[in-house]
C-alpha positions, 0 to 999 in steps of 0.5 A, spaced: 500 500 500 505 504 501 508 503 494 502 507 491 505 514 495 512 512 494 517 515 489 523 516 489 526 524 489 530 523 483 524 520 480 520 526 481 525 531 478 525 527 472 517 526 471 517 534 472 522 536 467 519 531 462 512 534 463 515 542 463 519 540 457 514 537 453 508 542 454 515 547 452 514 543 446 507 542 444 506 549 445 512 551 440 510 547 435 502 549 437 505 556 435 509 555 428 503 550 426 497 555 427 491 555 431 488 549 428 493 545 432 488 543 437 481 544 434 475 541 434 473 542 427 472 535 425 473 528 428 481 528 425 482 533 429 480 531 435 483 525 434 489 529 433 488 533 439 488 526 443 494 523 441 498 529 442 496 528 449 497 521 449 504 522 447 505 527 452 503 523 457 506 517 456 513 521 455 511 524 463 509 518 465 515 513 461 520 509 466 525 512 462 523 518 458 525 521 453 523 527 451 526 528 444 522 522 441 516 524 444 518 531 441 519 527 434 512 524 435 509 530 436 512 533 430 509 527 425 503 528 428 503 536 427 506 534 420 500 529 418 496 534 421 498 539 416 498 536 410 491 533 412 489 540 413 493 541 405 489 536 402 483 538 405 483 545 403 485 543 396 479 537 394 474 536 396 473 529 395 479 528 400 475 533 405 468 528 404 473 522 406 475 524 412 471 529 415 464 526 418 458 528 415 454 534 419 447 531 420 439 535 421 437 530 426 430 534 429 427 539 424 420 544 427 418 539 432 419 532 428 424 528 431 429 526 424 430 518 426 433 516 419 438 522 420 439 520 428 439 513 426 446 514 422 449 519 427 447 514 433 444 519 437 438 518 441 431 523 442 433 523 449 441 526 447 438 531 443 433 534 449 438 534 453 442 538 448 436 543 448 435 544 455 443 545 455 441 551 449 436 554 455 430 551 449 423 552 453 419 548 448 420 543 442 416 549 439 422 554 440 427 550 436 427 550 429 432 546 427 438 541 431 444 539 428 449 533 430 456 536 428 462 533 424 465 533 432 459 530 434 457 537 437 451 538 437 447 546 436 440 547 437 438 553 432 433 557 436 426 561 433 428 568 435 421 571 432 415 569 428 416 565 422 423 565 422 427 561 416 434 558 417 439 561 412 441 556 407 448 558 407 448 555 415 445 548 412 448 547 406 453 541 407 448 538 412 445 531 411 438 531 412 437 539 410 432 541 404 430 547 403 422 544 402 420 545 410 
């Protein structure tokens, strides 16, 4: 029992460093990589941002750490992000490939099952994202949107008779412009 709140000292200094020196490093390459570093803006993304902290954990947390592989993996992660980001911005096709679809799951008081289906998302999820979005009534809420992240927006009615911009909707699955 003992041995889980036992360390040795020296074991401490290095554990620290490790952990200073690689957040120094996360952060350096965050700075010359750019903001989209640690975005959520699609799933890619996301799982990026994860592996960035796995590495930076298991570099802290390492037996014998080391700090400079740590700091070559978070670079290739950086780079592949980059590129991907690139190819993204370049074809569309390649953007379809990786990045999740956005998803219309609830529309003027219909639940979209179809929709929900695909996201794997359930009525009580979206209901919940609507009292998270302080929605009073099924009838404030014209429209609920799932994410290329998985986030979820509740687009609110703010007058009478009020229209979604289809410039918001355009690359949402389920969205016609009919209703």
């Amino acid at each position: 029992m003992q041995d889980w709140f036992m360390m040795d000292p020296d074991k401490i200094i290095w554990v620290a460093l490790s952990a200073i020196l690689g957040v120094i490093i996360l952060i350096s390459f965050n700075r010359m990589f750019g903001l989209r570093s640690f975005s959520k803006l699609s799933g890619f993304d996301f799982a990026i941002t994860v592996a960035f902290g796995s590495i930076l954990g298991g570099v802290v947390m390492s037996e014998n750490p080391s700090v400079l592989q740590g700091g070559i993996a978070l670079l290739a992660l950086f780079g592949v992000q980059s590129i991907f980001a690139f190819m993204r911005r370049r074809s569309d096709r390649f953007a379809r490939l990786i990045n999740n679809d956005a998803r219309l799951v609830y529309r003027n008081g219909e639940f979209l099952e179809d929709q929900m289906k695909r996201a794997q998302i359930t009525r009580s999820d979206i209901v919940a994202k609507m009292r998270e979005a302080n929605a009073l009534r099924l009838e404030d809420v014209l429209a609920v949107v799932v994410e290329t992240t998985g986030d979820i927006s509740v687009l609110h009615k703010t007058g009478d008779d009020r229209k979604i911009d289809t410039v918001l909707m355009e690359d949402v699955l389920g969205w016609s412009n009919k209703a």
